[in-house]
Structures are given as structure tokens and as C-alpha cells.
C-alpha positions in Angstrom: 11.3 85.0 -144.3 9.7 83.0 -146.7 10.6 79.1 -146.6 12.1 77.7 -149.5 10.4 74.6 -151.0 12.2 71.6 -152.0 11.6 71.1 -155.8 10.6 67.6 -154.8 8.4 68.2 -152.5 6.7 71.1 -154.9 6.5 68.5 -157.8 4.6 66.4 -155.2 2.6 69.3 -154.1 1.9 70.0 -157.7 1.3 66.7 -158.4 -2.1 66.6 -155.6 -3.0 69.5 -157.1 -3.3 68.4 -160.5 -4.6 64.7 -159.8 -8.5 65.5 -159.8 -8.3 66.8 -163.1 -6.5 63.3 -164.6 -3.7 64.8 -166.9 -2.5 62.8 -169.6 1.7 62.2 -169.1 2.2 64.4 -172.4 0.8 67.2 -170.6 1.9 66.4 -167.0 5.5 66.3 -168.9 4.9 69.8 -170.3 3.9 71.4 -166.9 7.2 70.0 -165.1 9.3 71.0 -168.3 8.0 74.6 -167.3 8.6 74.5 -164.0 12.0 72.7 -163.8 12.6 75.9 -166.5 11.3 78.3 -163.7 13.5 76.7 -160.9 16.3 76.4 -162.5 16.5 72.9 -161.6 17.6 70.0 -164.1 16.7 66.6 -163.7 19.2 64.2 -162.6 20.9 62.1 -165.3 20.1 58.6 -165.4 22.9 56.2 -165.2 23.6 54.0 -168.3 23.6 50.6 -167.9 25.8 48.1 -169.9 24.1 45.1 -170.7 24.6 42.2 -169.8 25.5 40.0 -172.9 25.1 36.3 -172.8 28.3 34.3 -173.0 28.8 32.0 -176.6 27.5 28.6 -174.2 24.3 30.9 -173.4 23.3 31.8 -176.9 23.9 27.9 -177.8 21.6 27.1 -175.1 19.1 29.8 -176.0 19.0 29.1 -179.5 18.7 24.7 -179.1 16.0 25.6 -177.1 14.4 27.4 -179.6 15.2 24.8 -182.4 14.0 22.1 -180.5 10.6 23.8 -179.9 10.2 23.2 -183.6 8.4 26.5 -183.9 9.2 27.6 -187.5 7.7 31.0 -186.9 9.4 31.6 -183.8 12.9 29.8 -185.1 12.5 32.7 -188.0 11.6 35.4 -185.8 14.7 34.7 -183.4 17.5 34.7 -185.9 16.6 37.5 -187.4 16.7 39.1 -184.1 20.2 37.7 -183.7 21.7 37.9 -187.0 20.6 41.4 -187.6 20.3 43.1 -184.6 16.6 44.9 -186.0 14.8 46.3 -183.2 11.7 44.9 -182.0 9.2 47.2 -183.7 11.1 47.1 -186.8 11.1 43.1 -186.5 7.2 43.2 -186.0 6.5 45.4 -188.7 8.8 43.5 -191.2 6.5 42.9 -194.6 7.0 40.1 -197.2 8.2 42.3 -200.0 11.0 43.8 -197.6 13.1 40.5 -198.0 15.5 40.1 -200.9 17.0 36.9 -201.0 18.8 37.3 -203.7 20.7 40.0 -202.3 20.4 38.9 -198.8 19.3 42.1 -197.3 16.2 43.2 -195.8 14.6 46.5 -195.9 14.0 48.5 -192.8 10.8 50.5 -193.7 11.1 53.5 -191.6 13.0 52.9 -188.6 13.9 54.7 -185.3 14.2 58.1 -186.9 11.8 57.7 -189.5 14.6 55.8 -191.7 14.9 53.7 -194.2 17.7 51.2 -194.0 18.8 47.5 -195.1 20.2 45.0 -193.1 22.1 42.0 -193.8 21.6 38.1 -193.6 24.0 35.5 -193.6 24.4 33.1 -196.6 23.6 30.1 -194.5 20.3 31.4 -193.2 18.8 32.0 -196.9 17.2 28.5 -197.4 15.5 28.1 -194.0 14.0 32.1 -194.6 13.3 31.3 -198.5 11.5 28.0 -197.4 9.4 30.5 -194.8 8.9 33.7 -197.6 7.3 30.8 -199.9 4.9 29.2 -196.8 3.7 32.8 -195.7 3.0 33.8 -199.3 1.2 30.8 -199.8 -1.3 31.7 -196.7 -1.3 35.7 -198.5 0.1 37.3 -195.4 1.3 40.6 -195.7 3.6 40.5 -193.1 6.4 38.5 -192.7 4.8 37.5 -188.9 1.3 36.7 -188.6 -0.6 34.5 -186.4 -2.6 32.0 -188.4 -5.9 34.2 -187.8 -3.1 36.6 -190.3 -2.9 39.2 -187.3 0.2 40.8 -186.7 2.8 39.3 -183.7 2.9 42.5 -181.2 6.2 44.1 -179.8 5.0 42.5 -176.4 4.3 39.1 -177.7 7.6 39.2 -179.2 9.4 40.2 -175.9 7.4 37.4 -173.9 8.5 34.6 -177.0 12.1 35.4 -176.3 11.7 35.1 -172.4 9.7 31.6 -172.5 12.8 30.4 -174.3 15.0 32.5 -172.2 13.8 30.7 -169.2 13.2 26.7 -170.8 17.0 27.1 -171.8 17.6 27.7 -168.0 19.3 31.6 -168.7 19.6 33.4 -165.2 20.5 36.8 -166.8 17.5 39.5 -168.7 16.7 38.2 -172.1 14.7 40.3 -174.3 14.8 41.2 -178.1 16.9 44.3 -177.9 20.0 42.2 -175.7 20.8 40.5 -179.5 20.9 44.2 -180.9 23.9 44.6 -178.2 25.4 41.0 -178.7 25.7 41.3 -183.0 26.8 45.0 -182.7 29.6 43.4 -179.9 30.2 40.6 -182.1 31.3 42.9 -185.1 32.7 45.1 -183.1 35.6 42.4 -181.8 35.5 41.5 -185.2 37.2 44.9 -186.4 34.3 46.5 -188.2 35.0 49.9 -188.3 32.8 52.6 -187.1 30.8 54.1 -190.0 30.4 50.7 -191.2 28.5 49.9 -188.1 26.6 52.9 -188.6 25.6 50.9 -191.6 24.6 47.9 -190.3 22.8 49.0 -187.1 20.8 52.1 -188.3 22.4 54.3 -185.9 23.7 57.9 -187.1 26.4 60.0 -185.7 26.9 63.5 -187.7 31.1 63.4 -186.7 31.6 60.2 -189.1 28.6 60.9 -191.6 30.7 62.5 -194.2 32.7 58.8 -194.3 29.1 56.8 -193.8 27.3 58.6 -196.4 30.0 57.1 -198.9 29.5 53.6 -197.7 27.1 51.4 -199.4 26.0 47.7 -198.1 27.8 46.0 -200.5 30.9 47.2 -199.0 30.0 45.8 -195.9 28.5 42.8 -197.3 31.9 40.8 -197.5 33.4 41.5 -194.1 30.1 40.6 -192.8 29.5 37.5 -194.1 33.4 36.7 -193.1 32.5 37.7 -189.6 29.4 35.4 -189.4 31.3 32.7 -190.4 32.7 32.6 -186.8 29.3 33.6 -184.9 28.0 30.7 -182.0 24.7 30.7 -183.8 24.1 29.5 -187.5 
């Protein structure tokens, strides 16, 4: 009788056996697609993990340490992240033309999904981001954040920005750009924004409440928005 292999100790097997010729992951993915397809077998789910949102007294701390840095570039940079909730590629790739302050929205070129979107600002944040639209058109960057060698801020030099401040303000907990995606969407949330109109304001999509969200426009949301931010620990 033939002994039956455990699929882990086959993918390990399989795994030896493939190593000389140095896959790449895309193709190493493929193979185990097939075989999990040949076994039967399904990988096991992964558990979803809340985050862990910083309290009001955090975010304070987190954002005087940034102010008191006096990093414009940085102070910009990390209230966008917070008022918005923008993701971090979308943050890095954010151009100078994509801001309107006149209508205080900025435009998401292409987001997760290949979208387009807008977000909102907050009234009281126009000046300080007018002041900084003016400076970095005066130095002809493209970008909203450049470096002043005008290359781009990467995704990873974003993510260690936020946990240099993250750690000076004395903040125990994981702090990275994505946790003030969580703590805006929350914030609105309590607030009593109502789904589709969150769909609106965070990019994300959901086909059961897209015949209500496609007849939503920003300036619907605009006003209880604003109303909203009135209240937020940050301004």
C-alpha cells in the first residue's frame, strides 16, 4: 500500500526539488496553485486582524511631534494621510495638478483598482496646503513630494517617516501609513456616515450598495464631512 504524503511535506519536497533552478514567486505561485488544484487541498484562511487604532491623546501626541519637528514636507505629508485616509502609494504618487483648492478635493489618479477617485480636505487645512502647492511650484516639482534633489518620497520612506514620529512621540502600538486609513474611516463611521457614502470617500467598492453609490457625488458628502472634521483630535 502506497503511503500517503502529507501535502506539506510534498510542498517541501517540491520545494528541494525546484530550488536549483531559482523560480521566481510568480511562477512558484502557479506550480502550488496546480497542485493544491490536484490535491484537492485549499489553503488555510488567514485570520483578519483588527487594528489597533490609536486612542484621541495618541494622535495628539503623534501629530505635536510631528509639528514640532518643523518639517513642512513631512507636516504635509502626515495630514493628508490622516485627513483622507489615501493609501500610501496613492499619497506617494500624488502630482501638483491633482490638488484643487478651490474645491478642496484631491484627485486619486488611478488607485487600488485602477480608479480614479477624489478625496476630500478639510477647510482648515487649505492655507497651510495652498502655502505648500505655491513653494513646490516654485522649485517646478511635478509631484506634490519630492526631495530637494526633485526625486520622488518612496512608499518605504514614507512608512519609516511615520514610525520615527511614531516612536519620538513615545507610541507603544504599530504606526504605519495605512493605521490613519483605519482611524478616518472609524472616525466617520461613529460619526453616522452611511455606507455608500463611505464607499465615496475611501475608494472602496461593494457591487450590493453600487446602485445607491453610483448616484452619490462628492458634493453630497462634502457637507457632512466637513461637519464631521469639525470634531476630529487633529486639525
Amino acid at each position: 500500500m502506497t503511503k500517503k504524503i502529507p501535502p506539506k511535506e510534498m510542498a517541501k519536497k517540491l520545494v528541494r526539488r525546484l530550488r536549483p533552478a531559482r523560480p521566481d514567486y510568480p511562477y512558484l505561485k502557479k506550480v502550488f496553485e496546480h497542485v493544491r488544484a490536484i490535491l484537492a487541498v485549499r489553503p488555510p484562511k488567514k485570520e483578519k486582524r483588527l487594528p489597533e487604532l490609536l486612542t484621541d491623546t495618541e494622535l495628539i501626541s503623534f501629530y505635536e511631534t510631528v509639528w514640532q519637528a518643523c518639517h513642512r514636507t513631512h507636516m504635509i505629508m502626515i495630514k493628508l494621510l490622516i485627513f483622507t485616509g489615501v493609501r500610501n502609494r496613492e499619497l506617494a504618487r500624488l502630482r501638483i495638478q491633482d490638488v484643487d483648492l478651490r474645491s478642496l478635493q484631491i484627485r486619486i489618479d488611478q488607485g487600488k483598482g485602477k480608479k480614479d477617485r477624489y478625496v476630500l480636505i478639510p477647510t482648515t487645512f487649505r492655507g497651510e496646503l495652498t502655502q505648500y502647492v505655491e513653494n513646490q511650484k516654485e522649485k517646478e516639482a511635478k509631484y506634490l513630494f519630492e526631495s530637494n534633489r526633485l526625486k520622488l518620497y518612496s512608499t518605504r520612506r514614507i512608512r519609516q517617516i511615520v514610525k520615527q514620529y511614531a516612536v519620538k512621540a513615545g507610541i507603544k502600538k504599530r504606526v504605519y501609513p495605512h493605521l490613519f486609513r483605519h482611524q478616518i474611516i472609524t472616525f466617520l463611521n461613529k460619526k453616522g456616515s452611511i455606507r455608500p457614502k463611505m464607499q465615496l470617500l475611501s475608494g472602496h467598492s461593494d457591487e450590493k450598495s453600487l446602485a445607491i453609490y453610483r448616484d452619490l457625488a462628492l458634493s453630497d458628502v462634502a457637507g457632512e464631512y466637513e461637519e464631521a472634521m469639525k470634531s476630529f483630535p487633529v486639525r
